[in-house]
C-alpha positions in Angstrom: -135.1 -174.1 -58.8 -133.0 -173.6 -62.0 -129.2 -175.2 -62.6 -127.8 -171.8 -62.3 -129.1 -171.4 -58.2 -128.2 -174.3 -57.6 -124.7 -173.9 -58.8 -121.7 -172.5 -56.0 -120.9 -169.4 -55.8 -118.3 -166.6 -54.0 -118.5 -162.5 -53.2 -116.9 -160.0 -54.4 -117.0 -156.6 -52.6 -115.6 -153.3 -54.4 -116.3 -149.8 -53.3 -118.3 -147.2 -55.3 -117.0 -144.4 -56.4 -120.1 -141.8 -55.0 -120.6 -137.8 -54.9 -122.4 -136.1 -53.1 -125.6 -136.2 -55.1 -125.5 -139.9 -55.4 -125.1 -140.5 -51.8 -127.8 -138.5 -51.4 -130.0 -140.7 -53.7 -128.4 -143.8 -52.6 -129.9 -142.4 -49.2 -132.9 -142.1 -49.9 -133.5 -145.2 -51.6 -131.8 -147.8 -48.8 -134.2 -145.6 -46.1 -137.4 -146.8 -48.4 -135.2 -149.8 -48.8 -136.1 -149.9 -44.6 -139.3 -148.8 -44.8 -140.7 -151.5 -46.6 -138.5 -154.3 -45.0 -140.5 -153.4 -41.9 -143.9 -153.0 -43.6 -143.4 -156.6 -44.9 -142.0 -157.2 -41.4 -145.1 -156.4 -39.9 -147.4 -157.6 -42.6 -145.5 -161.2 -42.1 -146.1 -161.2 -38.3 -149.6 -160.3 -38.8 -150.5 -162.9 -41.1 -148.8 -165.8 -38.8 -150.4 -164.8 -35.8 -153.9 -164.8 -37.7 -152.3 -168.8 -38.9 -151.8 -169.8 -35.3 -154.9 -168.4 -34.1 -156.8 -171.3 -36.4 -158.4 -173.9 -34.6 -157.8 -176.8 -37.1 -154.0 -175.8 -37.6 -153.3 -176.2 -34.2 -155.0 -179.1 -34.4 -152.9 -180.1 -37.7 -149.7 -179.6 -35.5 -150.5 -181.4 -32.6 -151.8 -184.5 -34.5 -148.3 -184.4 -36.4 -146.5 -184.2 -33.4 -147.6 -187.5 -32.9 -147.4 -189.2 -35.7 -144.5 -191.8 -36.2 -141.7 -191.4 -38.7 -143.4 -194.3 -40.6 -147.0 -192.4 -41.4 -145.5 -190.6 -44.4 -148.6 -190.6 -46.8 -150.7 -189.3 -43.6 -148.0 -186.3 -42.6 -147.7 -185.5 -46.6 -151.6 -185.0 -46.2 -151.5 -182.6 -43.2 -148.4 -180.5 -44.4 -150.4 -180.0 -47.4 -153.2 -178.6 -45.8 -151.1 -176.3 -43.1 -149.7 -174.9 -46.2 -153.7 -174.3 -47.8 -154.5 -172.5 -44.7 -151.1 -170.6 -44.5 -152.4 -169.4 -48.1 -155.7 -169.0 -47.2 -154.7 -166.8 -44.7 -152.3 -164.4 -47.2 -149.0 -166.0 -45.3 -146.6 -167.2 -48.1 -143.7 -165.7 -49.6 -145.3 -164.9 -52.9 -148.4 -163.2 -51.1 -146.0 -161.1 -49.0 -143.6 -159.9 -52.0 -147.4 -158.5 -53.4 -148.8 -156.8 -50.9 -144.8 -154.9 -50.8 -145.2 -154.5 -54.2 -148.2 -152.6 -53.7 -147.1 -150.4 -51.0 -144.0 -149.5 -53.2 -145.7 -148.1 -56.0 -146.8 -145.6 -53.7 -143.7 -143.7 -53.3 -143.3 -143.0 -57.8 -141.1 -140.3 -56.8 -138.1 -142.7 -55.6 -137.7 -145.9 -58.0 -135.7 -148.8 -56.8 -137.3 -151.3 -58.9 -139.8 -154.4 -58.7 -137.2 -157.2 -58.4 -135.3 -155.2 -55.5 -138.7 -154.8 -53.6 -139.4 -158.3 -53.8 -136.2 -159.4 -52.5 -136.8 -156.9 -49.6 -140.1 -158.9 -48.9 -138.3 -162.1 -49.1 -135.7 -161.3 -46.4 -138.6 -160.2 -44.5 -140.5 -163.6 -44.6 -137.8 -165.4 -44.2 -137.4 -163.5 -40.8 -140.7 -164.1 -39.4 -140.3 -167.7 -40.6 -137.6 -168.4 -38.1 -139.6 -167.1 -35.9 -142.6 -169.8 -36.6 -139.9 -172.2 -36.7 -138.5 -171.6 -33.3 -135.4 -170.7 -34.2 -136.0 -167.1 -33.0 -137.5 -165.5 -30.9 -139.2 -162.6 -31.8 -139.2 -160.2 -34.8 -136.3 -157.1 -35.1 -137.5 -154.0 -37.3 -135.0 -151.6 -38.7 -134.3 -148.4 -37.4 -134.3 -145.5 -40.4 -130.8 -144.5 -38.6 -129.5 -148.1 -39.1 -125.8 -147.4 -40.5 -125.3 -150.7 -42.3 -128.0 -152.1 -45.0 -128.1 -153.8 -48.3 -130.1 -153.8 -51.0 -130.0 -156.9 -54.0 -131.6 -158.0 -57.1 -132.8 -161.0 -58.3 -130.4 -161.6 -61.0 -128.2 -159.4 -62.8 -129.8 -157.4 -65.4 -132.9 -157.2 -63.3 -133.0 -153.0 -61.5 -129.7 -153.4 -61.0 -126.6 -154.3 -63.4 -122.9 -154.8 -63.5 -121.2 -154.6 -66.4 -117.7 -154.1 -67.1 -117.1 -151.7 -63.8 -120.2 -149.6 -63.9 -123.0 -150.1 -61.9 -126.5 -149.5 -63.1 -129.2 -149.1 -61.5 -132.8 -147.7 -61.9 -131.0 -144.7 -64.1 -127.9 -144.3 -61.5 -125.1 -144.8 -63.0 -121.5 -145.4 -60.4 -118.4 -146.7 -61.3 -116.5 -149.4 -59.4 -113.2 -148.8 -57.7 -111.1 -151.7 -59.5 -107.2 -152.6 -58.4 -105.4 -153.3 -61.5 -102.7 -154.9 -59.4 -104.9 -157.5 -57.4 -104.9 -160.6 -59.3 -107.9 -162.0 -56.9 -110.4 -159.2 -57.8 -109.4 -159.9 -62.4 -109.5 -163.1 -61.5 -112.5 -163.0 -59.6 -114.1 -161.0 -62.5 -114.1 -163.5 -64.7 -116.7 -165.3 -63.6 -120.4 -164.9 -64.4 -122.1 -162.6 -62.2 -125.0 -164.2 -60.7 -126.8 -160.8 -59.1 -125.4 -157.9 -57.3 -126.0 -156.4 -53.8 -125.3 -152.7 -52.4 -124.1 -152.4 -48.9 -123.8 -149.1 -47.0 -121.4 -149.0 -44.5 -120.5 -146.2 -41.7 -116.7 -146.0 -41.5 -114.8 -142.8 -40.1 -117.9 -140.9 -39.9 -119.3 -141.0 -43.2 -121.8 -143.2 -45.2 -119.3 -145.5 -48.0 -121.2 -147.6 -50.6 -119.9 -151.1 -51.6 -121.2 -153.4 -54.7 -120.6 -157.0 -53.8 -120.8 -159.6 -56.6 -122.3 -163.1 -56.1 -120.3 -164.5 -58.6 -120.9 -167.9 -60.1 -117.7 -170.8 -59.8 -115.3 -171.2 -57.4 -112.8 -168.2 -55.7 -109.8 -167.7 -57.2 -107.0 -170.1 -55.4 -104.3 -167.7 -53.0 -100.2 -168.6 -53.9 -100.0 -168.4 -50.1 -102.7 -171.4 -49.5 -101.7 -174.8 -49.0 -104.2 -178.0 -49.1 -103.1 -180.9 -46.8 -103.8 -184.6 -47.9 -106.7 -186.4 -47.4 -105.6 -187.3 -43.3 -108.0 -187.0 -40.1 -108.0 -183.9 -38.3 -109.7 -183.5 -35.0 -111.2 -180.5 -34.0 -112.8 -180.1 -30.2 -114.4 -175.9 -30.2 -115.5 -174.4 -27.7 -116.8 -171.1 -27.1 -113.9 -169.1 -26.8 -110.8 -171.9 -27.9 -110.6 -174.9 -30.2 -108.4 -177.8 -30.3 -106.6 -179.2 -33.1 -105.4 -182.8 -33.7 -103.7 -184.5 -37.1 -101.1 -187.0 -37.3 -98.1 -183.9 -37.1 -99.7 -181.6 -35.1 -101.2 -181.0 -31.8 -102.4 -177.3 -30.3 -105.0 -175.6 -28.5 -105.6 -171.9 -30.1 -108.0 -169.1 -28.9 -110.4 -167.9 -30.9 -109.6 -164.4 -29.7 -106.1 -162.2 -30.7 -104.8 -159.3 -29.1 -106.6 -156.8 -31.1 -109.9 -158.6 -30.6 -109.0 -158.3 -26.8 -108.6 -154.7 -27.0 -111.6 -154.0 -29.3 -113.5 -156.0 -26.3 -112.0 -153.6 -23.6 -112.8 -151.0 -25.4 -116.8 -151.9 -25.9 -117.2 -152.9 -22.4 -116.0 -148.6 -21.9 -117.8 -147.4 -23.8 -121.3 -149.6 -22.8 -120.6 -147.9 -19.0 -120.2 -144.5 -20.6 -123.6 -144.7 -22.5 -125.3 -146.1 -19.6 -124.0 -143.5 -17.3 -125.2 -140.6 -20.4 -128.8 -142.1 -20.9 -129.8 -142.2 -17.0 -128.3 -138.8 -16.3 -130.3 -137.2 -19.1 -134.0 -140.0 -18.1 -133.7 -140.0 -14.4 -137.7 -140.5 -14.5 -137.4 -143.9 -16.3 -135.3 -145.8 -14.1 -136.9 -146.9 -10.5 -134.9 -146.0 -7.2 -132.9 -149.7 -7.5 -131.7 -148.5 -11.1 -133.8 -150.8 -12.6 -135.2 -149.5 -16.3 -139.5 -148.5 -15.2 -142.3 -151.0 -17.4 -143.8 -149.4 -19.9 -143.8 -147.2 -22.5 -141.2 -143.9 -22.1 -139.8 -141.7 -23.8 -135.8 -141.2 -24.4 -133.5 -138.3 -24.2 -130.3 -138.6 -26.2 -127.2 -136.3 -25.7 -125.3 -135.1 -28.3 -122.2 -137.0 -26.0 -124.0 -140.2 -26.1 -125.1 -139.9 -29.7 -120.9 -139.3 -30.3 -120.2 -142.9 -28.1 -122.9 -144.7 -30.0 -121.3 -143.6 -33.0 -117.7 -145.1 -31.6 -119.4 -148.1 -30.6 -120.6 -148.7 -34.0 -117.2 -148.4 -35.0 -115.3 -150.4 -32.5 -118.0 -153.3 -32.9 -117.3 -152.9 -37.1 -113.3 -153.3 -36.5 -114.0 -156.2 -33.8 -115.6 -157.7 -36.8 -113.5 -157.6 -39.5 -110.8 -158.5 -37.6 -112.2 -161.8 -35.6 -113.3 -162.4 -39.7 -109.6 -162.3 -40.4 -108.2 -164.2 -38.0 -110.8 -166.9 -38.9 -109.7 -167.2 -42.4 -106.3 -167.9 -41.4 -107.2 -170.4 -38.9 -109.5 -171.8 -41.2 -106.4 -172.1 -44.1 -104.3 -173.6 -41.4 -106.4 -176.3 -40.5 -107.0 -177.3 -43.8 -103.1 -177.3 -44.3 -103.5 -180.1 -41.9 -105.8 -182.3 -44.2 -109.3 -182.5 -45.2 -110.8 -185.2 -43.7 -112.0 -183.1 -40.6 -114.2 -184.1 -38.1 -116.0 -182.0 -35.0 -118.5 -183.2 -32.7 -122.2 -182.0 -33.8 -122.8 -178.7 -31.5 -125.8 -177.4 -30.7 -124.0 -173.8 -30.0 -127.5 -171.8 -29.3 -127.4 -174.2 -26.3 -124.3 -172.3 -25.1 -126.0 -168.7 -25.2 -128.8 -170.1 -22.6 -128.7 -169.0 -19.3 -128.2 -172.0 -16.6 -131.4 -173.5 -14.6 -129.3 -174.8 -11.6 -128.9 -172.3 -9.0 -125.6 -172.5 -7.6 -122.7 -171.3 -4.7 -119.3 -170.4 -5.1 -117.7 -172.7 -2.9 -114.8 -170.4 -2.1 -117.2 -166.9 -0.8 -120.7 -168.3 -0.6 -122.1 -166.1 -3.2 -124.3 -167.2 -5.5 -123.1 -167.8 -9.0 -124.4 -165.9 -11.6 -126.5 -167.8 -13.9 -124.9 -166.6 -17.5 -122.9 -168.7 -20.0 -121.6 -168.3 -22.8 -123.1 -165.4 -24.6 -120.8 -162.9 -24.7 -118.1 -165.4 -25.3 -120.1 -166.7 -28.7 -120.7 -163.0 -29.6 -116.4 -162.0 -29.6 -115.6 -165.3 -30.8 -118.2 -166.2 -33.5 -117.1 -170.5 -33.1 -120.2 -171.7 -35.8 -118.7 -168.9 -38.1 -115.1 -170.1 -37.7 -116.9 -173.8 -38.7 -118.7 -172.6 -41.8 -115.8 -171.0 -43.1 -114.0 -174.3 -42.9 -117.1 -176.2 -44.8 -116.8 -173.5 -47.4 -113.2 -173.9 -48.4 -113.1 -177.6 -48.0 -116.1 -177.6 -50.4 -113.8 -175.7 -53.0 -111.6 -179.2 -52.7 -114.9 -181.8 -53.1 -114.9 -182.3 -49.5 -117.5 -181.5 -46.3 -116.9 -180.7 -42.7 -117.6 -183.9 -41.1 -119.9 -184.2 -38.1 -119.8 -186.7 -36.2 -122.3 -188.3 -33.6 -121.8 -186.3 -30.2 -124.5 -188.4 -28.2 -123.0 -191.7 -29.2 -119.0 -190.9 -29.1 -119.4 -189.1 -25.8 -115.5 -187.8 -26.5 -115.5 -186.0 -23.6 -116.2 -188.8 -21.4 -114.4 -191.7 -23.3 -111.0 -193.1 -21.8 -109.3 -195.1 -24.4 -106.6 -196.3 -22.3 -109.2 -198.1 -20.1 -112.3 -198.4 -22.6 -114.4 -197.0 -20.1 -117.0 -193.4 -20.1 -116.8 -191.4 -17.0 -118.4 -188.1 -17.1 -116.5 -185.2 -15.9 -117.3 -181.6 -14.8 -117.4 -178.5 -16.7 -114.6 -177.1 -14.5 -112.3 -180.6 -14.9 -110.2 -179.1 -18.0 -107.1 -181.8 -17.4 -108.1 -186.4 -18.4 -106.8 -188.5 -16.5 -105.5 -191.3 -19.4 -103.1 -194.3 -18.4 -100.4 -192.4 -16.2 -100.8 -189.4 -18.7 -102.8 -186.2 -17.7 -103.8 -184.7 -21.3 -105.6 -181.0 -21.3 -108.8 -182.0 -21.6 -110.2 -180.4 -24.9 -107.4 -182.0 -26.7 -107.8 -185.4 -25.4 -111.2 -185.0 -26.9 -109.6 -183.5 -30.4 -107.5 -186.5 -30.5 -110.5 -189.2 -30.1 -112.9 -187.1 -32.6 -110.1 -187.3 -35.1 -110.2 -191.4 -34.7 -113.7 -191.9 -35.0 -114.9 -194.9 -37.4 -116.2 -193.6 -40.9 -119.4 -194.1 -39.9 -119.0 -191.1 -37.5 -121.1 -192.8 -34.5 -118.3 -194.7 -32.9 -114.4 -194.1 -31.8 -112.3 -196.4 -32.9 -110.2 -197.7 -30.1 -107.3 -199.4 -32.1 -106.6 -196.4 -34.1 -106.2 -194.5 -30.9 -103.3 -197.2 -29.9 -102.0 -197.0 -33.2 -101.6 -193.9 -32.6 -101.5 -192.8 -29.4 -97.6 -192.7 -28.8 -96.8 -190.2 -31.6 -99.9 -188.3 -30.3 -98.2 -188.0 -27.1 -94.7 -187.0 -28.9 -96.8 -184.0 -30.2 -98.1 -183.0 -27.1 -95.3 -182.8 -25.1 -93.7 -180.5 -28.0 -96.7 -177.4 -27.0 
């Protein structure tokens, strides 16, 4: 990998200006665009099943699984043969960003260019390599209806170029909708550009085309940002709110605003009235508990449920932007704080699971449903709210700070006492001293006094600091 990858980088999304005969180009090239993302897709999947189905690679994998952290020389050996027979068996990102290649030059009549198409391939491997991984479960193909998709380069100057507003590519020429009065897009164009990416997005009916920039450096710095010194702050998420503890301020936010709220109302609407539209027009592929039939069917669409998929769309796309938006602010607040900030190491996946434990109510007897979290992680996005922290403390020198949940335990710890107690999900209020402290914060406020080391908490800090801790929190 070359200096220049290596080096940081920001985006910077303009719109396109577009007529109607370039949308209808730009059409036809992000549908091939799709098209060969899901031949490479399938071409991927193929190639690691044919990998797994090998006798001595299973083999490989259980004989690794076994090895000790201290047999290097002997796990070096074996991951270079897994990746021989990966090869031998045409799965690697190079052999995959051929075989597209090949398909591409196929279609002569629509041109895109080489670099684009192996970029395509790439995102596709990269797919089915979570999958291998475990870190998903299976495979998602593209739809040739999908509203929103992007298509980038390798570099700029490769297929596609920007240059000075205009956007090249493969003979298209479109020029860039540029501000003269936002200082953050001419200072943002300063910078090298790295490569470019075109997005099409569905808003208000019709199909809009966005560049976005990957431009090399830092963003340009906001007059309405402040940076707070280099002070602990203690940060407790959860799925749906997160705690905040520095030396000056205590709080417990949501993750959600009103508008998200709404734009969650409203999805939950509209869901019922597609459902309701799609079994009136298939009765014959439900069963008589309203339960969907196994099997392959085919689907009926009305033109009323192709209008509410359409609002959908939207509503999800403003639900969106806006939960991005009030992220960033969050995000610029808690770095007001300082930038030595510390959260537990979360395993949010985890969350999304459903629960193994059948349960009761203890109020009605029912039983309790066994869902978590998932629908809470999808409004609320918490690991993006964390990212976008890491990213702008990075644009100070500093990292979001993890510390080490299994030997803290800051949800169990008592301070007061120096004693671990565990405590139900439903408990939301410690008991410390002859204090009771919401429980979230509590944990904010021993994360935030953890050693530097990050494994342990550091029980004299919390005395040194526990009265004007308390100070704060009787100010909420």
């Amino acid at each position: 990998m070359s200096k220049k990858e290596t080096t940081p980088s920001f985006i910077l999304e303009l719109e396109l200006k577009v007529s109607k005969k370039d949308e209808h180009i730009l059409n036809k090239r992000i549908k091939l665009a799709i098209m060969l993302y899901n031949m490479a897709l399938k071409y991927s999947n193929k190639r690691l099943k044919a990998v797994r189905a090998d006798k001595e690679y299973r083999e490989l994998l259980k004989e690794k699984k076994k090895l000790k952290k201290e047999d290097k020389e002997r796990r070096k050996s074996i991951n270079e043969r897994l990746k021989e027979i990966e090869i031998g068996y045409g799965y690697s990102e190079n052999q995959v960003q051929k075989f597209t290649t090949r398909g591409y030059k196929h279609y002569d009549g629509i041109e895109i260019g080489s670099a684009v198409v192996q970029k395509i391939a790439s995102r596709a491997f990269k797919a089915v390599e979570k999958v291998k991984y475990g870190k998903a479960k299976r495979i998602y193909f593209k739809s040739k209806y999908t509203e929103e998709f992007s298509v980038e380069n390798k570099q700029n100057g490769k297929n596609m170029t920007y240059h000075n507003g205009i956007l090249t590519w493969a003979g298209l020429k479109l020029e860039c909708k540029i501000n003269p009065k936002n200082n953050y897009i001419l200072e943002g164009l300063k910078s090298r550009t790295k490569y470019c990416r075109i997005i099409r997005k569905r808003i208000r009916g019709r199909n809009r085309f966005y560049i976005q920039l990957i431009q090399e450096g830092y963003p340009p710095k906001k007059d309405n940002r402040t940076v707070g010194n280099n002070t602990s702050v203690g940060l407790d998420i959860g799925p749906s709110t997160i705690a905040i503890v520095s030396n000056e301020y205590v709080g417990l936010h949501n993750l959600s605003n009103h508008k998200l709220e709404n734009h969650k109302k409203e999805i939950r609407r509209l869901q019922r009235a597609m459902d309701r539209s799609r079994r009136s027009t298939n009765p014959n592929n439900y069963n008589e508990d309203g339960s969907i039939k196994k099997g392959k069917k085919s689907w009926i669409y009305s033109n009323n449920y192709k209008r509410l998929r359409h609002k959908l769309n939207k509503t999800h796309r403003k639900l969106r932007i806006n939960r991005s938006l009030g992220h960033e602010k969050l995000a610029n607040f808690i770095i007001s704080l300082g930038t030595d900030i510390r959260v537990e190491t979360l395993n949010i996946q985890s969350w999304q699971k459903r629960s193994k434990k059948t349960t009761k109510n203890k109020k009605n007897g029912k039983i309790n449903k066994k869902k978590r979290f998932g629908k809470s992680i999808l409004n609320n996005a918490p690991s993006l709210l964390l990212e976008k922290i890491n990213r702008k403390l990075t644009y100070e020198n500093e990292k979001l700070k993890k510390i080490n949940t299994r030997e803290c335990k800051a949800s169990q710890y008592n301070h007061i006492d120096n004693t671990y107690k565990k405590k139900r999900l439903d408990e939301r209020i410690a008991i410390v001293g002859e204090h009771k402290i919401q429980r979230d914060i509590y944990s904010a406020f021993l994360i935030k006094n953890t050693t530097n080391k990050l494994d342990k908490i550091n029980r004299s800090k919390c005395n040194r600091d526990w009265k004007k801790f308390l100070e704060n929190y009787k100010s909420i």
